[in-house]
C-alpha positions in Angstrom: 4.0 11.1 -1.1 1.1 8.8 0.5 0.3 7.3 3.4 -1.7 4.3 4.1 -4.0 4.4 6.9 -6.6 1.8 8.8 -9.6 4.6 9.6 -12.3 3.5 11.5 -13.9 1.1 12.9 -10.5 -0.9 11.7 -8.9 2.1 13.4 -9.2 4.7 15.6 -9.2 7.7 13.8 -12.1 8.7 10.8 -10.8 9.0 7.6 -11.1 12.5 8.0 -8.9 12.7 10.9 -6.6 10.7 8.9 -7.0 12.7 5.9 -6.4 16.2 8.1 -3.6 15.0 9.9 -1.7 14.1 6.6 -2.4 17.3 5.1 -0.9 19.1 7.7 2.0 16.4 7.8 3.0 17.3 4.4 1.1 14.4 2.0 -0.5 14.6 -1.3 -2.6 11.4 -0.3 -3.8 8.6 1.8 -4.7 5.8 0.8 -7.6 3.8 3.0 -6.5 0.0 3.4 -9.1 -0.9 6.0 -9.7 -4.5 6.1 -12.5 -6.1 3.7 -14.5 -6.8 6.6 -14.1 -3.8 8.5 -14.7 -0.7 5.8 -14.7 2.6 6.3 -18.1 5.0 6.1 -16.4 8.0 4.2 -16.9 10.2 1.1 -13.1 10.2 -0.7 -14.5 13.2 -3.0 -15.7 15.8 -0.1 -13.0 14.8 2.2 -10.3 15.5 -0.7 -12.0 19.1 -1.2 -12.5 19.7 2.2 -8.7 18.8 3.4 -7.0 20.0 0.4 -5.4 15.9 -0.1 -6.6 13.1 -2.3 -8.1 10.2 -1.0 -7.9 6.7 -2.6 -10.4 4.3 -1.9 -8.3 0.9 -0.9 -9.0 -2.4 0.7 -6.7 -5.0 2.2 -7.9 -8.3 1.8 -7.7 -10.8 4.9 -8.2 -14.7 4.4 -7.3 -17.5 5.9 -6.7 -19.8 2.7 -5.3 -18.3 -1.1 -8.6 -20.0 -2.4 -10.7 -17.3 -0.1 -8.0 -15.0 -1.0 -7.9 -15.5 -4.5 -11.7 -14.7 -4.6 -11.9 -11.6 -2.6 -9.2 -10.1 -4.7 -12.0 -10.9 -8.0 -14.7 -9.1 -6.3 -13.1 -6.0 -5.1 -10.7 -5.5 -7.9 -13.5 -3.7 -10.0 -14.1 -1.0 -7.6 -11.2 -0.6 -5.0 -8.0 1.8 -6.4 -5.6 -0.1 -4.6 -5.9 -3.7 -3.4 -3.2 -4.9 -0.8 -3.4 -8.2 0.6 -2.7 -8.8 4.0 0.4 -11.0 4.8 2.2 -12.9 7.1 1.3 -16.4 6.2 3.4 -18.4 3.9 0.7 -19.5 1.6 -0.9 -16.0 1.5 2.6 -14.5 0.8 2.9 -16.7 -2.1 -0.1 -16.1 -3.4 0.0 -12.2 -3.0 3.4 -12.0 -5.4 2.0 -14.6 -7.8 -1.3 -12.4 -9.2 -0.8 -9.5 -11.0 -4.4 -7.9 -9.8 -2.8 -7.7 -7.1 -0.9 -3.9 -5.6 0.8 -4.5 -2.8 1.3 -7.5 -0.4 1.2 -6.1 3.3 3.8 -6.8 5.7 5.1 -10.2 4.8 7.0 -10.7 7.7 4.5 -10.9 10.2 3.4 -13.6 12.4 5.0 -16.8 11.0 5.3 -15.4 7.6 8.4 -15.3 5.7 9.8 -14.3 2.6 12.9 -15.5 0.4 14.3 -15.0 -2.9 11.8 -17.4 -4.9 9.0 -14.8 -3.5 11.0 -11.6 -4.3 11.7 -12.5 -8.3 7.8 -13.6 -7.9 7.1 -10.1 -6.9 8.9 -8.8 -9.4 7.6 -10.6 -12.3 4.2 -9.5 -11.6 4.5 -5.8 -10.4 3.6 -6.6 -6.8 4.7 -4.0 -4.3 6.6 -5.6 -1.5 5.4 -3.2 2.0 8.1 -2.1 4.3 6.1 -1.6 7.3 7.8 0.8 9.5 4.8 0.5 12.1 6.1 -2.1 14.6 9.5 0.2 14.4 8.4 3.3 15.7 5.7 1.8 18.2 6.7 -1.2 19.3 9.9 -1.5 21.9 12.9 -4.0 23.6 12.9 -7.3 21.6 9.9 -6.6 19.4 11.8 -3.5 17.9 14.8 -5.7 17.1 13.2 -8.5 15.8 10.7 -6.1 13.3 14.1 -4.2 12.7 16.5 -7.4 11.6 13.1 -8.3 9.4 13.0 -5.6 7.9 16.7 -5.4 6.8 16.0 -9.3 5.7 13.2 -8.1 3.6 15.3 -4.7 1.9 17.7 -7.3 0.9 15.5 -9.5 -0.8 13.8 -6.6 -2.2 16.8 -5.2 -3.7 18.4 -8.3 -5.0 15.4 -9.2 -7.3 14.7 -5.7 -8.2 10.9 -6.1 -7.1 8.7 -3.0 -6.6 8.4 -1.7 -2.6 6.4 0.5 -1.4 6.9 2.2 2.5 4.0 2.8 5.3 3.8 3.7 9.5 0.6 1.0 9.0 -1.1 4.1 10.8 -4.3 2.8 12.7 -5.1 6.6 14.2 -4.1 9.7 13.1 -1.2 10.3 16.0 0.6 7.4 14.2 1.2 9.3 11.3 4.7 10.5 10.9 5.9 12.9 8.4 7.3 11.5 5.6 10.9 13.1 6.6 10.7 11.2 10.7 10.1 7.9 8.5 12.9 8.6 6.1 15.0 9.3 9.6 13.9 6.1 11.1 14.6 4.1 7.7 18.3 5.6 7.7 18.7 4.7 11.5 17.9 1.2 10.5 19.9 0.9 7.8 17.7 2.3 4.5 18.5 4.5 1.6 16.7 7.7 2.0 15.8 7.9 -1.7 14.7 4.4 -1.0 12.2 5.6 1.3 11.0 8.5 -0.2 10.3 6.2 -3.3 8.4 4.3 -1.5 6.3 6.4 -0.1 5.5 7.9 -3.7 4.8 4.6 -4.8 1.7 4.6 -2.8 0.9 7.8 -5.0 1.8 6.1 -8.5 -0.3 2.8 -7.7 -3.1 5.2 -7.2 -3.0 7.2 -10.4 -1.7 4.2 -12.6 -5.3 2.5 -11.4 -7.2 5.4 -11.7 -6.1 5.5 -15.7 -6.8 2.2 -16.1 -10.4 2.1 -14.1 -11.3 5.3 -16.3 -13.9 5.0 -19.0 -11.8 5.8 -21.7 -10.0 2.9 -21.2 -11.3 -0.5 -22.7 -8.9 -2.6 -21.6 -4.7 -1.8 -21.0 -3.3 -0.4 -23.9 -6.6 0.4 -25.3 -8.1 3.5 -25.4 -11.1 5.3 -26.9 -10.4 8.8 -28.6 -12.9 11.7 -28.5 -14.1 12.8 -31.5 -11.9 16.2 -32.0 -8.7 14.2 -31.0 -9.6 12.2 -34.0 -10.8 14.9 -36.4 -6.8 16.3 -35.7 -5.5 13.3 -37.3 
């Protein structure tokens, strides 16, 4: 199971603090969403060897416009593992589940975002993970809880009906946000989620990362396409 964190200076906490905190929380990975105009200083390599946990190198893309959007998602495709766009406005919503270079669209519900049915099947069509962001659940309290809650169930519903890929995150911004991935699977019951469900999505995270790996490797020349070495030919 992953995580997805904000390290600093989009957060609190390095990415080593994050990565450490993980380990000991019971992870295999984080994943590093920091915003494209707030990245993190960090080597993913010596922090994996030094933590015992791998780290993907992510990016969540904030604009104000799908056009901005639309171009920021070209340039950072190429070297980013996982590429989330940040939601909670309509037109960025729509965008997000419409482009298959696109991972995962970022709580949708925030702000004066929404999401319906059209945007769920669009999501599903093109492989774009929906997030359940469990973050304003377990920090926020009294009518901001119940609202984040009830959007939250909205959004499972949706999610469910059109079959679209999820994925799950505490949208951790320091390393005392991160929850083991049983205390989110707790909260998700509480609130009214399958346990598998969470647990899935938290290993989604994890599948994303290796999925893009394969597909960023050298051996691959485009999807579905790969070169053979010379002995795996010589066997044929």
């Amino acid at each position: 199971m992953y995580e997805a964190v904000y390290a600093h200076p989009d957060g609190d906490s390095t990415v080593a603090r994050h990565a450490l905190t993980a380990a000991d929380s019971g992870y295999d990975g984080i994943v590093v969403r920091n915003h494209g105009d707030e990245p993190a200083d960090y080597d993913a390599d010596a922090i994996s060897d030094a933590y015992d946990i791998d780290v993907a190198v992510g990016v969540e893309v904030r604009a104000d416009d799908p056009s901005r959007a639309s171009g920021f998602v070209g340039n950072y495709r190429s070297d980013r593992t996982v590429v989330v766009v940040h939601g909670g406005d309509r037109r960025i919503n729509r965008f997000a589940v419409e482009q298959p270079t696109v991972d995962v669209l970022a709580h949708p519900m925030r702000e004066d975002g929404d999401f319906n049915h059209v945007l769920a099947n669009a999501a599903a069509d093109n492989g774009v993970r929906v997030e359940f962001d469990f973050g304003p659940v377990l920090r926020e309290s009294g009518g901001s809880r119940v609202r984040a809650i009830k959007e939250l169930r909205k959004l499972r519903e949706l999610v469910e009906d059109a079959d679209a890929p999820f994925v799950v995150s505490a949208s951790p911004s320091n390393h005392l946000q991160i929850r083991a991935a049983r205390e989110i699977v707790a909260v998700g019951e509480t609130i009214g989620f399958d346990a598998d469900t969470v647990r899935e999505g938290l290993a989604e995270w994890g599948r994303v990362v290796e999925r893009n790996r394969e597909r960023q490797s050298d051996a691959v020349i485009e999807p579905g396409v790969r070169l053979e070495d010379d002995d795996q030919r010589d066997d044929e």
